[in-house]
Phi, psi and omega in degrees: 000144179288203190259329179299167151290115168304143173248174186351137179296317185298027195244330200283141179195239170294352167315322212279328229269147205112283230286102163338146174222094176091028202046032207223290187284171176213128185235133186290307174172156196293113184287303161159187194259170169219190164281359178249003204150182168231200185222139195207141166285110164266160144242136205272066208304347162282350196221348137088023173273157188249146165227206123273139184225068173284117173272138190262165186287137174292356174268351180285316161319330184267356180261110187281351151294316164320289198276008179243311163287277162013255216266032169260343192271323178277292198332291199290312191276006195257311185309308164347121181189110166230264142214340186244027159215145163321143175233161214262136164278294172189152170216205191127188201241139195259163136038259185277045202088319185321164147229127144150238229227100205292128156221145192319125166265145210218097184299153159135196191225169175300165166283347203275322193262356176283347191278295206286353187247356191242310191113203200279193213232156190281164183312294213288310161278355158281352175257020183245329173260005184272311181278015165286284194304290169359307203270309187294321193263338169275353161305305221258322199295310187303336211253345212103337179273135156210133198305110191242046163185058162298131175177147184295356162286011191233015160253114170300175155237173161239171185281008183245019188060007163297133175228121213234145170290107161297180163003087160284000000 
């Protein structure tokens, strides 16, 4: 890792792209953001694997509450394997602080822009991604997990009609 300072995760952009993480990740390039953070295409350098890599805001880090629900919540949520929920890889504190959390990359686009790009979806395929979540989420319900930020921007599609639930 270099010398620089890093900047903000919510900041972040080609800055970013290079930059190590924990001595484990590489990151390639910016998936996009959220309220918690932002997202990035990694490689998984030992394994030379592609992930998703969300990095959290550094202000969530000064809450020792905060960093105590973090990593009770990727424990749990790592425990998980389903075919409709993402899956958690590693997760943890980098260096400089940063936090977070390696997961399974997941190609397609959200339901919220396939909703903007289509209109509504005819019944048989909206009751065909409805019970996928379903499935993802009664899984996760059986384990103890319960998802507390559903919204179509945390659902994938896949271009095969696979569908998987996110940022758990």
């Amino acid at each position: 890792m270099g010398t620089t300072e890093a900047a903000p995760v919510a900041d972040v952009g080609k800055e970013w792209v290079g930059r190590e993480i924990a001595g484990r990740y590489r990151i390639k390039s910016k998936l996009g953001e959220g309220g918690m953070g932002a997202v990035f295409k990694a490689e998984q350098i030992s394994l030379k694997r592609v992930v998703a890599l969300k990095l959290l805001k550094p202000d969530l880090v000064a809450s020792p509450t905060l960093l105590r629900r973090f990593n009770a919540e990727a424990e749990a949520v790592a425990k998980l394997s389903h075919p409709n929920t993402v899956g958690i890889y590693d997760f943890g504190q980098d260096r400089d602080g940063s936090l977070f959390i390696a997961m399974e990359l997941i190609e397609g686009r959200s339901l919220r822009a396939a909703l903007v790009a289509e209109g509504p979806f005819p019944l048989p395929r909206a009751l065909m991604i409805a019970a996928q979540i379903a499935a993802s989420l009664s899984d996760a319900h059986a384990a103890g997990v319960i998802h507390r930020d559903l919204k179509p921007d945390n659902i994938m599609l896949g271009e095969f009609g696979e569908v998987t639930v996110m940022d758990w």
